[in-house]
C-alpha atoms as one frame of an Amber mdcrd trajectory, in Angstrom:
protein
  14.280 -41.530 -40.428  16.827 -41.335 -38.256  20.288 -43.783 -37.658  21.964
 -45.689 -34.292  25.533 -45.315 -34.372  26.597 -48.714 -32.896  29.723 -50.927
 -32.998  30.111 -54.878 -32.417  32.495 -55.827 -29.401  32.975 -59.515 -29.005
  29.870 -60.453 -30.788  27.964 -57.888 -28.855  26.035 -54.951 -30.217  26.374
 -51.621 -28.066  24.694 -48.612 -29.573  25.929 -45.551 -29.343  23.059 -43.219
 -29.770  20.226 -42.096 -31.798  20.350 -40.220 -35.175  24.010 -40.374 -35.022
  26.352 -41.762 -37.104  29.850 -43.861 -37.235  32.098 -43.480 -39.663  35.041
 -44.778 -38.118  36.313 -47.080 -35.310  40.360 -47.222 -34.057  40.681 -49.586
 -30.970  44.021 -48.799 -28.773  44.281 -51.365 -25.951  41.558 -50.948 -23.814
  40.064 -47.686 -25.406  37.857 -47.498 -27.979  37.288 -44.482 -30.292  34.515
 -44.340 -32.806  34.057 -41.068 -35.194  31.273 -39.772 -36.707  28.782 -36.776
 -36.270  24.930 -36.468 -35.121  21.994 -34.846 -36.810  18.510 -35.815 -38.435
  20.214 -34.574 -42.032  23.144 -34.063 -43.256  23.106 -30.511 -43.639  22.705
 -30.003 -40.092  25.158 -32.811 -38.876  27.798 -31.934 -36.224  31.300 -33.583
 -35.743  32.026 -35.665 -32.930  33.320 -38.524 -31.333  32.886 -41.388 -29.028
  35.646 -42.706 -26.408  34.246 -46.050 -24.717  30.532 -45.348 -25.274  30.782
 -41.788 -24.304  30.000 -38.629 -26.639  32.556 -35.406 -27.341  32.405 -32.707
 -29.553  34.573 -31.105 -31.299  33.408 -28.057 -30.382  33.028 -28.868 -26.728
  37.420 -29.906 -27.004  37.856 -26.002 -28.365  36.079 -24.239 -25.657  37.639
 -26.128 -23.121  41.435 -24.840 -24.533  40.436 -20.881 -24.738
């Protein structure tokens, strides 16, 4: 069974994404970043994060500085 990653914005849920989860949540005006990591398990989870609703990877931020 798998989790939503979701957060509640002025008494409004807005999910994130399946089998995902949030561990935490740092608001800075505007912009709101949420981490946490996807996966079915937690063996085979993967780091990531979410700015305003939208998913990046860790991995994904390397590749993009080589």
């Amino acid at each position: 069974m798998g989790h939503t990653a979701c957060y509640w914005l002025n008494g409004e849920l807005h999910e994130l994404e399946d089998n995902a989860r949030a561990i935490g949540i740092l608001i800075d005006g505007e912009e709101i970043y949420i981490s946490g990591a996807t996966g079915y398990e937690p063996y085979n989870y993967k780091s990531c994060y979410w700015k305003n609703g939208f998913r990046y990877t860790y991995y994904e931020q390397l590749v993009q500085k080589c």
